[in-house]
N, C-alpha and C positions, 0 to 999 in steps of 0.2 A: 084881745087875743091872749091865749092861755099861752104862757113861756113852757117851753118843751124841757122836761126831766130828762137828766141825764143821769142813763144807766152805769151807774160806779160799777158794776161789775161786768159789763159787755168786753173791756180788752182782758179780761182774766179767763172770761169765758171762751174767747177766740183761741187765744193760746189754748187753754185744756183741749177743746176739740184739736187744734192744730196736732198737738202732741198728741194724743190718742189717736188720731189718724194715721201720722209719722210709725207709730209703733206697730200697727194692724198695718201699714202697708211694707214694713219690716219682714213682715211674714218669717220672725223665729229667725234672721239674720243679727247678727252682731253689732253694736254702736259704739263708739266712743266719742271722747269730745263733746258729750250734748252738751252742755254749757257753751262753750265759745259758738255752737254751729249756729245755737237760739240767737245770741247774742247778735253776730252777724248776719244774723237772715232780718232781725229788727231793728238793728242802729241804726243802718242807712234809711229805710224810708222813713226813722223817726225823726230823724235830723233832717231830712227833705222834708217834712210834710211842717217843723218847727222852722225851721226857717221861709218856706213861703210865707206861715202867720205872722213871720216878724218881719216879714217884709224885707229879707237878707241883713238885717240890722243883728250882728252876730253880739252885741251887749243884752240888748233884750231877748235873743234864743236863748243863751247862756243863764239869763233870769230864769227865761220860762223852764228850763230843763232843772236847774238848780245844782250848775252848774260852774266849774270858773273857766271866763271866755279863753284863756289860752290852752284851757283844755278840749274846749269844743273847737278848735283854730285847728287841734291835731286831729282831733276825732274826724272832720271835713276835710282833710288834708288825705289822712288815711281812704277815706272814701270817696276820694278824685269829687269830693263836694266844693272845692276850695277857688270857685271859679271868680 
């Protein structure tokens, strides 16, 4: 069986659509904050979806993320992830 490529640029490409949508659905209204809004609309399911692969083992998410663990302790704390 042939091991499946993964596409390096499929979450780049999600965001750009995402954003270009966000913008056309703007419809010529006014923004601020895009920075933090991105941020928070992606943290949390990034931090949900790295900790089920670590199996809640918050050393090895903190690896995968490239991360220090008492950073991701807050960043899950901040996002009632802290269970």
């Amino acid at each position: 069986m042939k091991k499946k490529e993964i596409d390096e640029g499929a979450l780049a490409k999600c965001v750009k659509r995402s954003m270009e949508r966000y913008f056309k659905d703007l419809n010529g209204h006014k923004t601020g904050d895009l920075y933090s809004m991105v941020i928070g609309e992606v943290e949390k399911p990034l931090l949900e979806v790295v900790m089920k692969h670590a199996a809640s083992n918050q050393c090895r998410a903190a690896e995968l993320l490239g991360i220090n663990r008492n950073t991701l302790r807050k960043k899950l704390k901040l996002h009632k992830l802290d269970v």
